[in-house]
C-alpha positions in Angstrom: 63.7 60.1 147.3 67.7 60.6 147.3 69.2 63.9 147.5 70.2 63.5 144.2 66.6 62.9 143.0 65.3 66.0 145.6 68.1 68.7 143.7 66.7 67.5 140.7 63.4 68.1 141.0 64.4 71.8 142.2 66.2 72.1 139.2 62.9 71.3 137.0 60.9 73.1 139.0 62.9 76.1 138.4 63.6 75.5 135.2 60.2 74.5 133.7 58.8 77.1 135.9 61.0 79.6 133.5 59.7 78.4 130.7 56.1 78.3 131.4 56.6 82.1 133.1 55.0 80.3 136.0 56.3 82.4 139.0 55.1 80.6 141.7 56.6 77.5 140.7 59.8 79.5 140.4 59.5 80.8 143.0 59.3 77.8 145.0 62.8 76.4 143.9 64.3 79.6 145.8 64.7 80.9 148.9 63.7 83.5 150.1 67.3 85.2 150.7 68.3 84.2 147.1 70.5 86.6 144.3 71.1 86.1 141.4 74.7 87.8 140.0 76.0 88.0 136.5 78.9 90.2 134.8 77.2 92.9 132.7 79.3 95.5 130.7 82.1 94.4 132.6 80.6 95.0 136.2 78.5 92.5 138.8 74.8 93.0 138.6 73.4 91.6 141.9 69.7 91.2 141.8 67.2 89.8 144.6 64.8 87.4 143.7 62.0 89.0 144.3 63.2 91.9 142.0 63.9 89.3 139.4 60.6 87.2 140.0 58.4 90.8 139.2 60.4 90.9 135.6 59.3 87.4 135.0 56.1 88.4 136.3 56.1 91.1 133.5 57.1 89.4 130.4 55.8 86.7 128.0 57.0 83.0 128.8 59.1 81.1 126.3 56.7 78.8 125.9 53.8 81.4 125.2 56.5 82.9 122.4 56.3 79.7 120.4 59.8 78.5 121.9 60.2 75.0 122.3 62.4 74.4 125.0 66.1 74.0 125.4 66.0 73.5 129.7 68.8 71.2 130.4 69.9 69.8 133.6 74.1 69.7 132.7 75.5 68.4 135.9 74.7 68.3 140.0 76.8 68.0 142.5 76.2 67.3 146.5 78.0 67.6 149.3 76.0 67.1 152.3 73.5 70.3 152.6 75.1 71.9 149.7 74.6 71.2 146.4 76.2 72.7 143.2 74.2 72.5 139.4 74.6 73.5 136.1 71.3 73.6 133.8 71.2 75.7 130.2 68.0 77.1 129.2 67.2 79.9 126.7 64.8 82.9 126.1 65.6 84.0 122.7 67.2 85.5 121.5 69.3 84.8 124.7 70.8 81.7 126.1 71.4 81.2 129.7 74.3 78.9 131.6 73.1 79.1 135.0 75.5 77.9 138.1 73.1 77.2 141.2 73.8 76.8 144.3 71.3 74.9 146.9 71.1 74.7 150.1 69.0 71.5 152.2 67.0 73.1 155.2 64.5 71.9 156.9 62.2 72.9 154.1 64.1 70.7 151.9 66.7 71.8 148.9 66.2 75.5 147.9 68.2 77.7 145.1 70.0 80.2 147.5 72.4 81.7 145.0 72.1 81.9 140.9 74.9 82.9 138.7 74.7 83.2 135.0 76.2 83.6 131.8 74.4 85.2 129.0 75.0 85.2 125.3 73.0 85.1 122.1 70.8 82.1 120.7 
């Protein structure tokens, strides 16, 4: 497969991942250094994956909500071993922009850095 093709399929294992609430599929699109950082109440919030993966863990999926999807891969871009995307999904009543950045090790491309936007469905 391409790099292009291999970023992809991160992307949609990340993102269907998310909506199934399947963690170890998630969990698989990241590394294991990942953040993810956002702008709450005017501040960064900084949170490590694995602190994020145990609130997926602890909540019902989208999907098991009665959600249809929204996941949508908006753009990628690639740059040798780095790789930039934009994907929108939502868990109502919230809808997320996500800006990811990847990185291509010898394991393949991994998520390494998440930063999101948040606003209402």
């Amino acid at each position: 497969m391409s790099d292009f093709a291999d970023v992809e399929a991160v992307l949609w294992d990340y993102l269907d991942g998310l909506y199934e609430g399947d963690v170890d599929r998630i969990a698989s699109a990241f590394l294991p250094e990942a953040n993810l950082y956002a702008v709450k109440d005017g501040a960064l919030s900084v949170l490590s994956r694995e602190d994020w993966l145990n609130a997926v863990r602890g909540r019902t999926s989208a999907r098991d909500n009665g959600h249809p999807s929204t996941n949508k891969v908006a753009w990628i871009d690639i740059a040798g071993t780095t790789a930039v995307a934009r994907v929108l999904c939502s868990f109502p009543p919230n809808a997320f922009t996500d800006t990811l950045s990847l990185l291509k090790t010898s394991d393949g491309w991994k998520i390494i850095a998440k930063t999101y936007h948040v606003a209402p469905v």
